[in-house]
LUMDRENDREN-239951 format. One line per field, with one value per atom (N, C-alpha, C): residue in three letters; residue number from 1; atom name; y, z, x. Coordinates in nm, 3 decimals, always signed. Each point is the difference from the previous one (the first is absolute). Last residue first. Layout:
<loses>
residu: [ALA	...]
num: [NUM	...]
atome: [CA	...]
Y: [Y	...]
Z: [Z	...]
X: [X	...]
</loses>
This chain:
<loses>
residu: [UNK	UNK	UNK	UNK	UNK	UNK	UNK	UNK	UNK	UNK	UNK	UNK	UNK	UNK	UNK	UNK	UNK	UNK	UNK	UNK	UNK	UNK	UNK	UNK	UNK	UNK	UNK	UNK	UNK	UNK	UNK	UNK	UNK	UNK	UNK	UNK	UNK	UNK	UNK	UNK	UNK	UNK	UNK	UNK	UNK	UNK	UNK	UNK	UNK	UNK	UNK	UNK	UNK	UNK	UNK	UNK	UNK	UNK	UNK	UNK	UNK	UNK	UNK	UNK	UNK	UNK	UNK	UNK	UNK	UNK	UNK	UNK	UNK	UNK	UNK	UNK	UNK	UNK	UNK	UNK	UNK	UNK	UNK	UNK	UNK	UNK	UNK	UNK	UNK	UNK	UNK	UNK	UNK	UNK	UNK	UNK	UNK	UNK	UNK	UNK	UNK	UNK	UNK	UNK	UNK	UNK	UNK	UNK	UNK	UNK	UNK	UNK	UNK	UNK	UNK	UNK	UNK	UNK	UNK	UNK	UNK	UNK	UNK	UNK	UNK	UNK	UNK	UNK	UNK	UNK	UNK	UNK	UNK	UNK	UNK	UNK	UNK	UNK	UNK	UNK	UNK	UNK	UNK	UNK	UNK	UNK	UNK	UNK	UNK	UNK	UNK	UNK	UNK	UNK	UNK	UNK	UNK	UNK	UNK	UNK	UNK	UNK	UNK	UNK	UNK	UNK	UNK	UNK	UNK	UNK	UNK	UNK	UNK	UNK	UNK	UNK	UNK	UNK	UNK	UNK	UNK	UNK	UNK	UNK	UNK	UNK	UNK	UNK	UNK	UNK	UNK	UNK	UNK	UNK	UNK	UNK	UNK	UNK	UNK	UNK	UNK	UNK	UNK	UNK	UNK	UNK	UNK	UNK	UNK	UNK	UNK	UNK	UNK	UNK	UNK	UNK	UNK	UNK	UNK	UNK	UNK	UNK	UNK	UNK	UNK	UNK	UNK	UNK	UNK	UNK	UNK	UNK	UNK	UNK	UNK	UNK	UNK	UNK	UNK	UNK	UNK	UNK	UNK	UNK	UNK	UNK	UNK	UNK	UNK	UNK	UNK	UNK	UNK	UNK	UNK	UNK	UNK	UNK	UNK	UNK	UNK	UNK	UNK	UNK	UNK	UNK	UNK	UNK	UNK	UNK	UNK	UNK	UNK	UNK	UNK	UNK	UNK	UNK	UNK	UNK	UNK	UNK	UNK	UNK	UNK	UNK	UNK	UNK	UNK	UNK	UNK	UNK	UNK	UNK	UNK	UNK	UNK	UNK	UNK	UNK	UNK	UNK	UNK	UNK	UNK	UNK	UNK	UNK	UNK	UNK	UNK	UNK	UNK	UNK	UNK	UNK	UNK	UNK	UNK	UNK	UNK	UNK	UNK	UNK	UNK	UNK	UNK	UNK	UNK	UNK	UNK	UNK	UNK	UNK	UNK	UNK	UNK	UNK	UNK	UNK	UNK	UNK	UNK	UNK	UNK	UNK	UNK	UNK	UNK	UNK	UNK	UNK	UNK	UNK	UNK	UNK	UNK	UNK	UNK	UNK	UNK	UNK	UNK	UNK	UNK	UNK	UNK	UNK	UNK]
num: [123	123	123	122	122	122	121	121	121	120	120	120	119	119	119	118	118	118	117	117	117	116	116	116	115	115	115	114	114	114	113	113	113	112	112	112	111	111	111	110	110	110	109	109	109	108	108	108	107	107	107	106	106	106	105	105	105	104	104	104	103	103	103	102	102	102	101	101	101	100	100	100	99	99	99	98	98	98	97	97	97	96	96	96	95	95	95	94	94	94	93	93	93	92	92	92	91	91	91	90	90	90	89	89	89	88	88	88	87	87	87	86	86	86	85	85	85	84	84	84	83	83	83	82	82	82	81	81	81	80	80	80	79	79	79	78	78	78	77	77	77	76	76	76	75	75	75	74	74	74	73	73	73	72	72	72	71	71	71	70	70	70	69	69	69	68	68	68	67	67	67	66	66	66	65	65	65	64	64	64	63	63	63	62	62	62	61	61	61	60	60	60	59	59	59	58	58	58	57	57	57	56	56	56	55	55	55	54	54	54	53	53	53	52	52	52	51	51	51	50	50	50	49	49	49	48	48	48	47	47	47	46	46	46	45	45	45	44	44	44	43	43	43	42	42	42	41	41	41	40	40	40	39	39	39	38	38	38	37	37	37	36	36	36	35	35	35	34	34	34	33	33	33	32	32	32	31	31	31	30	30	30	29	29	29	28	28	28	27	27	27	26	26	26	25	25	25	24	24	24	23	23	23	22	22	22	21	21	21	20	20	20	19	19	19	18	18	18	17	17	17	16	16	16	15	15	15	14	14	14	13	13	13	12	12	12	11	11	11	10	10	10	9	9	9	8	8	8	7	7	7	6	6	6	5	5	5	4	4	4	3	3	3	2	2	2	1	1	1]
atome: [N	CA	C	N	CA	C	N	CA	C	N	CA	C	N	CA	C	N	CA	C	N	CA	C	N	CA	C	N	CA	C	N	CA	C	N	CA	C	N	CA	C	N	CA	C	N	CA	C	N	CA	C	N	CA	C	N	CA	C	N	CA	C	N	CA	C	N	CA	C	N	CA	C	N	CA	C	N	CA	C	N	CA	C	N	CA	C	N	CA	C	N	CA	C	N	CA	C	N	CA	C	N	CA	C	N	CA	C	N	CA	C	N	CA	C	N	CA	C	N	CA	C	N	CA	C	N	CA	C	N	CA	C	N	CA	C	N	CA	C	N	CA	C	N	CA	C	N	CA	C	N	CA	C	N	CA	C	N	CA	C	N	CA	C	N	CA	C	N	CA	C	N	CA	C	N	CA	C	N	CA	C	N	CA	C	N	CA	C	N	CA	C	N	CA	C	N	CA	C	N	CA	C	N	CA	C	N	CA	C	N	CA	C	N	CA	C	N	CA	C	N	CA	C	N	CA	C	N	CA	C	N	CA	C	N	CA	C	N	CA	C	N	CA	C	N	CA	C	N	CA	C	N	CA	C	N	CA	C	N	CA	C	N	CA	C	N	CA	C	N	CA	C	N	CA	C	N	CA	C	N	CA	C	N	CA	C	N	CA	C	N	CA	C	N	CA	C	N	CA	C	N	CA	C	N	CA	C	N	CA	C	N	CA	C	N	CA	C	N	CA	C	N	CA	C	N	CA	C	N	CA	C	N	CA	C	N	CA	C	N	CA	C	N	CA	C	N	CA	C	N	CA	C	N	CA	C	N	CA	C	N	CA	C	N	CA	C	N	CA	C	N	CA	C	N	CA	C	N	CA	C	N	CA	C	N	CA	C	N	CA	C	N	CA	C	N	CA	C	N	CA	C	N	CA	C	N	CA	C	N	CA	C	N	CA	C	N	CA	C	N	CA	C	N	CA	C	N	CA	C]
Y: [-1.232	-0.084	-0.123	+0.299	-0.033	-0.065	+0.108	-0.077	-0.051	+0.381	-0.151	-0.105	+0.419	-0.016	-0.135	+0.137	-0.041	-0.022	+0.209	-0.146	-0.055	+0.464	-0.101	-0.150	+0.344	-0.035	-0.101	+0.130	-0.080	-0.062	+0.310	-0.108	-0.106	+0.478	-0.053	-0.184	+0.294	-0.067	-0.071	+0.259	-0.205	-0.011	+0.477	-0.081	-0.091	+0.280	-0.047	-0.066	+0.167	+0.120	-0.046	-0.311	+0.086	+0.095	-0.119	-0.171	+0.111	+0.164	+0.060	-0.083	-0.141	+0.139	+0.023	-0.370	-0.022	+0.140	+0.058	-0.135	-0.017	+0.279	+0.066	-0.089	-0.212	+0.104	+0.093	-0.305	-0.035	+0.059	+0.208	-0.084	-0.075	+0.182	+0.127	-0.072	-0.323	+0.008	+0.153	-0.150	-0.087	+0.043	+0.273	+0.036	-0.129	-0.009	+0.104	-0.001	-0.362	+0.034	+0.142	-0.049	-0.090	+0.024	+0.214	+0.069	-0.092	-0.133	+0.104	-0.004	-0.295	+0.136	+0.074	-0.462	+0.053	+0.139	-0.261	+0.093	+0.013	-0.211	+0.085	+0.067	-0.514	+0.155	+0.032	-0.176	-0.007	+0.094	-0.010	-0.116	-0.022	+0.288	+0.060	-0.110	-0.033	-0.008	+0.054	-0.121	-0.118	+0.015	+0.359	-0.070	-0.104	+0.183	+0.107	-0.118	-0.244	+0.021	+0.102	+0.030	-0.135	-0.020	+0.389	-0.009	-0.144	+0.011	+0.101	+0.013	-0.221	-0.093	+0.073	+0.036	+0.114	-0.115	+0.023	-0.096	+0.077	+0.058	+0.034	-0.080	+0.045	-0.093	+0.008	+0.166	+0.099	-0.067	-0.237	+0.070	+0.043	-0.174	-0.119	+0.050	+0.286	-0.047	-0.090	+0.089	+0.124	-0.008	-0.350	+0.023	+0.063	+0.032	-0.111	+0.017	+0.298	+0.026	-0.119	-0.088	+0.112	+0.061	-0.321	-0.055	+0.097	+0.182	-0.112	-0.084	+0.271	+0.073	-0.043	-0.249	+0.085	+0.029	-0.185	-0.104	+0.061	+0.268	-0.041	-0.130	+0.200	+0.092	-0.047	-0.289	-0.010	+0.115	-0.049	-0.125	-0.007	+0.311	+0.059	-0.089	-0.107	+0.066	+0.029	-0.251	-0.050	+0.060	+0.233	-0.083	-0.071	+0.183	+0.080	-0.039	-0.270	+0.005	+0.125	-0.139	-0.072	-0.025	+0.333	+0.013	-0.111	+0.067	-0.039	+0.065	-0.057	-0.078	-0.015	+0.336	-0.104	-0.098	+0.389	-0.023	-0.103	+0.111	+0.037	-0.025	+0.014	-0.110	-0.008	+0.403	-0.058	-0.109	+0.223	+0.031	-0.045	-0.166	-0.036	+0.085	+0.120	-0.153	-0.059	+0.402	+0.069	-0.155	+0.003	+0.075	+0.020	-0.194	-0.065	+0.052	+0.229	-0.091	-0.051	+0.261	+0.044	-0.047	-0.189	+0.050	+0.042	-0.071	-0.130	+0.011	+0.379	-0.006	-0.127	+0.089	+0.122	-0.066	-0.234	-0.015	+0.085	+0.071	-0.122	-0.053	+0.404	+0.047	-0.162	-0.019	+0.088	+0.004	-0.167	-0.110	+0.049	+0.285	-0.095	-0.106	+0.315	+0.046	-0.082	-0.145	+0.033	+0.048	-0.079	-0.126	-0.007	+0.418	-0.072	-0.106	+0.130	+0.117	-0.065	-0.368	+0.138	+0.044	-0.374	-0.037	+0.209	-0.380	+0.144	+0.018	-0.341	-0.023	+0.084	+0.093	-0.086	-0.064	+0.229	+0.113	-0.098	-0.225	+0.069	+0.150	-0.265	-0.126	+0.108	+0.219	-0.022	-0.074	+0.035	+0.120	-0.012]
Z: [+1.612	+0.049	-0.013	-0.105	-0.117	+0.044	+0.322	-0.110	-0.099	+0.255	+0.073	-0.041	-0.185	+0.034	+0.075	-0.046	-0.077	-0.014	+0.334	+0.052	-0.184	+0.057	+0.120	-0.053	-0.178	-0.055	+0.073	+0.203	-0.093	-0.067	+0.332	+0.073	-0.144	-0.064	+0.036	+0.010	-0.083	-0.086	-0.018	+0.330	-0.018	-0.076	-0.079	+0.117	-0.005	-0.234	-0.062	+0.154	-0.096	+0.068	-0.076	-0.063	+0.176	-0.004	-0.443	+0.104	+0.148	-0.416	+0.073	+0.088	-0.362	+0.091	+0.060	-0.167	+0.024	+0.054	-0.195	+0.084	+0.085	-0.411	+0.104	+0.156	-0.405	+0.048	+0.085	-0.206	+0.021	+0.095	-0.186	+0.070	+0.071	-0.397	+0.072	+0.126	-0.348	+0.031	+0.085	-0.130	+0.053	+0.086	-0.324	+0.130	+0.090	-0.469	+0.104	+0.096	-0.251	+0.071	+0.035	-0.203	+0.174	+0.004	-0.378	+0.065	+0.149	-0.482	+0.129	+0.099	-0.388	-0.061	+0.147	-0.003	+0.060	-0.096	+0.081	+0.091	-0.008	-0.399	+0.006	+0.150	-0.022	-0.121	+0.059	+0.323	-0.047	-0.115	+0.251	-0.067	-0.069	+0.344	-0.077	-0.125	+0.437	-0.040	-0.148	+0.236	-0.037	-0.036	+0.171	-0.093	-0.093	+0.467	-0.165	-0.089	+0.416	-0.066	-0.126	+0.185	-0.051	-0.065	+0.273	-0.143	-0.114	+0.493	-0.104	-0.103	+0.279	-0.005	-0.082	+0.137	-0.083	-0.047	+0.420	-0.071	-0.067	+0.061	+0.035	-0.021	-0.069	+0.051	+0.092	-0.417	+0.155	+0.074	-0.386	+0.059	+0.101	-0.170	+0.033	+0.093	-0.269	+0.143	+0.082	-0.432	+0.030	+0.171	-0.357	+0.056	+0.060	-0.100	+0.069	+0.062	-0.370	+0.138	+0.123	-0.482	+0.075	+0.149	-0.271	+0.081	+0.047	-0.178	+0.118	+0.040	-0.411	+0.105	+0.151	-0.421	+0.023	+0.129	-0.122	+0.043	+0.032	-0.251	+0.180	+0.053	-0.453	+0.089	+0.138	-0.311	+0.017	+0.065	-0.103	+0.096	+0.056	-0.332	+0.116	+0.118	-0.469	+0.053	+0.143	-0.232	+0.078	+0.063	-0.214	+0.093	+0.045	-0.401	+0.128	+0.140	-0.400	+0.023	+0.114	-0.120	+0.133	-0.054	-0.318	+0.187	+0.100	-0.508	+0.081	+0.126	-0.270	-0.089	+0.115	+0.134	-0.057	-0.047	+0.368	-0.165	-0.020	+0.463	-0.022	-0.205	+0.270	+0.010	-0.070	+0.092	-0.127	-0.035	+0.414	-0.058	-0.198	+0.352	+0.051	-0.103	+0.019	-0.080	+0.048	+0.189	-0.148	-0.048	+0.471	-0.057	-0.150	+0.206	-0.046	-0.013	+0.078	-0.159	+0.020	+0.345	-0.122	-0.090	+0.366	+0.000	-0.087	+0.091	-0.060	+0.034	+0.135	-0.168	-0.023	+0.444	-0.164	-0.105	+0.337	-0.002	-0.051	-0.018	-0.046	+0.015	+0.183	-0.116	-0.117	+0.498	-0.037	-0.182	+0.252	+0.002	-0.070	+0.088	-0.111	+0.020	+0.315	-0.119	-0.119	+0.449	-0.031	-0.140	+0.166	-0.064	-0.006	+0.165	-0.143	-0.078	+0.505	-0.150	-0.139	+0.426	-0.020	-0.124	+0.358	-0.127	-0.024	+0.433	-0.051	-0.140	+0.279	-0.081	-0.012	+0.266	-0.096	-0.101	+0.404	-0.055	-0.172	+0.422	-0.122	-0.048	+0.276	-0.135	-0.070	+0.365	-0.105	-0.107	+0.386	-0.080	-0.120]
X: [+0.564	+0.123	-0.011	-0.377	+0.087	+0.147	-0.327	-0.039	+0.035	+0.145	+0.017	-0.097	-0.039	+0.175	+0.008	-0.439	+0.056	+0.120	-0.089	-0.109	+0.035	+0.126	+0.068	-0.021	-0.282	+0.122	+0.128	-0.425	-0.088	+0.145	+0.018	-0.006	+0.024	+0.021	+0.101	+0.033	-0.420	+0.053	+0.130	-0.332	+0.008	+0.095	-0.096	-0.036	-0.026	+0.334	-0.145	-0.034	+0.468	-0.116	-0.148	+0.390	+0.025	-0.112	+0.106	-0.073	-0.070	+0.273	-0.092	-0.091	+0.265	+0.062	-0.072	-0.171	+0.137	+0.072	-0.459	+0.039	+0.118	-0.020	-0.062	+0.007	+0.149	+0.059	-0.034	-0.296	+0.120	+0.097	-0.355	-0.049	+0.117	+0.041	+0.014	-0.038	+0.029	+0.103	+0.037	-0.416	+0.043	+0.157	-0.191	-0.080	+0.050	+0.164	+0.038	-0.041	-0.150	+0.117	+0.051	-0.424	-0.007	+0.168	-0.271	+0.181	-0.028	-0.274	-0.020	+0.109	-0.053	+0.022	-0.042	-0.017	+0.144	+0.006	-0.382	-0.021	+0.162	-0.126	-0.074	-0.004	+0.180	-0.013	-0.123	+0.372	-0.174	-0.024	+0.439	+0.010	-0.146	+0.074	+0.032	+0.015	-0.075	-0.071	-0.010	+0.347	-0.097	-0.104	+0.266	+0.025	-0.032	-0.129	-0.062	+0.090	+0.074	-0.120	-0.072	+0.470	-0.006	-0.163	+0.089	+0.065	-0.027	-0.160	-0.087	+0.057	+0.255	-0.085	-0.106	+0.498	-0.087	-0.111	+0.372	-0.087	-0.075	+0.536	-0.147	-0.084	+0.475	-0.047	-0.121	+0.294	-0.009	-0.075	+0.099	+0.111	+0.007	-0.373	+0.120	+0.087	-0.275	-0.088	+0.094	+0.145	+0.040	-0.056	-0.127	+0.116	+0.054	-0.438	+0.031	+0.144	-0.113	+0.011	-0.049	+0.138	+0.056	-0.033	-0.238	+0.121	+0.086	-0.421	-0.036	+0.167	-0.006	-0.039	-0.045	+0.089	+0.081	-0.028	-0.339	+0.050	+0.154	-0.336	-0.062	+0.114	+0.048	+0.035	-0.012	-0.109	+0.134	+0.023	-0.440	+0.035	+0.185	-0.187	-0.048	+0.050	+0.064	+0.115	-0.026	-0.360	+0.121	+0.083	-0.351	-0.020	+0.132	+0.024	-0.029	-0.002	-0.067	+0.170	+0.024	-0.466	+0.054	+0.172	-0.283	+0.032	+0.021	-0.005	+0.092	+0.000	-0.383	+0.078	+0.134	-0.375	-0.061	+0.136	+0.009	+0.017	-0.006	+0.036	-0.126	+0.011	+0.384	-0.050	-0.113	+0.200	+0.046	-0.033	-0.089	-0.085	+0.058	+0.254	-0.175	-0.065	+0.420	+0.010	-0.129	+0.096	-0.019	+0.019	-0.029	-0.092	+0.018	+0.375	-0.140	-0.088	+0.341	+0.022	-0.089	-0.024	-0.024	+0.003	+0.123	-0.111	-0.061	+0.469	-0.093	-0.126	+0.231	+0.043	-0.078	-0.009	-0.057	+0.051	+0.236	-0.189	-0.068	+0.487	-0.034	-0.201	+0.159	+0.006	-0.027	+0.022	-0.116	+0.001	+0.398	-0.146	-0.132	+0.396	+0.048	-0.141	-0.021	-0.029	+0.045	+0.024	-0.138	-0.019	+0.426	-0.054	-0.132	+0.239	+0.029	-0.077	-0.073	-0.061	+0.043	-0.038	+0.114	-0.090	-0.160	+0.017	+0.045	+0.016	-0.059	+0.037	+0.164	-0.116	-0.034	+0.340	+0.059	-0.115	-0.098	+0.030	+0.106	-0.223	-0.101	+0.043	+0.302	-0.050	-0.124	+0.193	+0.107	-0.048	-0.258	-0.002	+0.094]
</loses>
């Protein structure tokens, strides 16, 4: 009980995470649709690549920290690297997914088993 109260991920760092995944949501939604301009939209384009690569070590690192396996985070992210499907919010929902997961293991059925069995995968 003690160890799955130390991977439980707290309100704060939901909301400091949340506001960081809005916000690079939005920038790319508005540098995807800036992309779309004939002459300098792949300087658009790139920045987008530099939001997605920002935003992907940050919370790698942060996964490091609290020593979860965010195997759905890791995957929106990547997917987020694809022009044209990183104007749609996969990381938020990834990263609500995320978090839902991890707090809430204990009341999904099986799902306890499934997180376990990775925890010891990743040892």
């Amino acid at each position: 009980m003690e160890e799955q109260n130390q991977q439980k991920i707290s309100l704060p760092e939901i909301v400091l995470l949340g506001i960081v995944c809005l916000g690079a949501d939005l920038a790319e939604i508005i540098l995807t649709i800036l992309a779309l301009t004939p002459a300098i939209g792949i300087i658009f384009e790139g920045l987008t690549w530099l939001i997605n690569a920002f935003y992907w070590i940050i919370i790698t690192i942060w996964l490091i920290i609290k020593r979860v396996r965010g195997a759905w985070l890791i995957a929106g992210g990547l997917l987020e690297f694809i022009p044209g499907l990183n104007a749609l919010p996969i990381r938020s929902l990834t990263l609500a997914i995320t978090i839902f997961l991890i707090n809430k293991a204990s009341q999904i059925p099986g799902a306890g088993k499934v997180f376990e069995a990775a925890q010891k995968i990743k040892k």
